[in-house]
C-alpha positions in Angstrom: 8.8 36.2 0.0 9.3 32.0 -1.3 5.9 31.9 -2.2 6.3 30.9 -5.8 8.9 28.8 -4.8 7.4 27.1 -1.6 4.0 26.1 -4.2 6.3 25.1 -6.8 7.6 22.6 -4.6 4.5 21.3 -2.8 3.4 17.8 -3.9 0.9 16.5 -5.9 -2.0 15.7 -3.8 -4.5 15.0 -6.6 -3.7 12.7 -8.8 -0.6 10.9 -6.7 -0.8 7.2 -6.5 1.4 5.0 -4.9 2.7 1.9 -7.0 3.1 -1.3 -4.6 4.5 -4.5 -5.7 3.6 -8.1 -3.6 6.4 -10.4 -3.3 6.9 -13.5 -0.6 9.8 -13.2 1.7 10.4 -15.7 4.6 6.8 -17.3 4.2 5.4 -13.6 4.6 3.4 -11.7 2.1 5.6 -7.8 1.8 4.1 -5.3 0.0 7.0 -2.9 -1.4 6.3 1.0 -2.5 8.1 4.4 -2.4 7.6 7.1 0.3 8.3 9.8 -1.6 7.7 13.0 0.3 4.3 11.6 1.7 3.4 9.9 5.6 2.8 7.2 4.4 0.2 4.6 3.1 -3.0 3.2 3.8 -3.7 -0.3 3.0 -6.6 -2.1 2.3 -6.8 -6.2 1.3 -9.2 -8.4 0.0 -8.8 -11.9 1.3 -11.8 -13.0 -0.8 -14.7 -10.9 0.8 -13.8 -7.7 -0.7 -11.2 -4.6 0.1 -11.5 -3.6 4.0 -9.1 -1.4 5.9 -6.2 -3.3 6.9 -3.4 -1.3 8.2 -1.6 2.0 7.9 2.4 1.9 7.0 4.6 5.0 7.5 8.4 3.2 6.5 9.0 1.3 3.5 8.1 -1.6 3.4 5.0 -3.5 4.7 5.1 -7.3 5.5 1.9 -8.6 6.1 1.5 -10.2 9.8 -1.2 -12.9 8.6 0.0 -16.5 8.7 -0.3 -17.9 5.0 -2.9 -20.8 4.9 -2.0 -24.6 4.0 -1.8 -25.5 0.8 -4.6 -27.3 0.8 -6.1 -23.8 1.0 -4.0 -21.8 -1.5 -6.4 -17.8 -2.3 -5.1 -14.9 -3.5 -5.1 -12.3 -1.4 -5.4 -8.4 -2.9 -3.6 -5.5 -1.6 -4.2 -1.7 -2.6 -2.9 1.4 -1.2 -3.6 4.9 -0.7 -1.1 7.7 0.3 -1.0 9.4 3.6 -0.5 13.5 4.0 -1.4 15.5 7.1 -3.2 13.2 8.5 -5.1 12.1 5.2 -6.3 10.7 2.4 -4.5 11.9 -1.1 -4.4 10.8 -4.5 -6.0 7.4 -5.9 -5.8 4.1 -5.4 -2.9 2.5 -6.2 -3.8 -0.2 -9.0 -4.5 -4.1 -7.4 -1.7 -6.0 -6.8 -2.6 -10.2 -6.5 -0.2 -12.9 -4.9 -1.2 -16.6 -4.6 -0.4 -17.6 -1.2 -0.8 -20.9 0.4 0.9 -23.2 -2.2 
């Protein structure tokens, strides 16, 4: 029947968690990570006020749209990510990733 073999390949949904890594490219905060066999990712970023919902990526990888602040101004801005399977939720957080932007 492939039941044994359709479970056997089903994916983690537990205890998955995606591992993203914040880089500047062309004045642009891009958050890199893996698909895998998920939908995607759902992002959430702290610009100093704590983690809200920011976006939803389903391709490799993100580049955040928000213009970087004068120097004058320099943060850091946190990112953390969740994946997307179905239509949901899975896994954990992935762990905080911190870039210094604005200097």
């Amino acid at each position: 029947l492939g039941i044994e073999e359709q479970n056997s390949n089903r994916l983690p949904l537990e205890n998955v968690q995606p591992i993203l890594k914040a880089v500047m490219r062309g004045g642009l905060v891009n958050l890199d990570w893996k698909k895998g066999g998920y939908d995607g990712i759902v992002i959430e970023k702290d610009s100093g006020a704590g983690f809200v919902v920011f976006d939803k990526d389903m391709r490799p990888n993100f580049i955040d749209p928000t213009p970087i602040p004068p120097a004058s101004q320099s943060t850091a801005w946190r990112y953390r990510a969740m994946y997307l399977y179905n239509d949901g939720r899975v896994g954990n957080w992935s762990d905080i990733v911190s870039i210094t932007v604005g200097d």
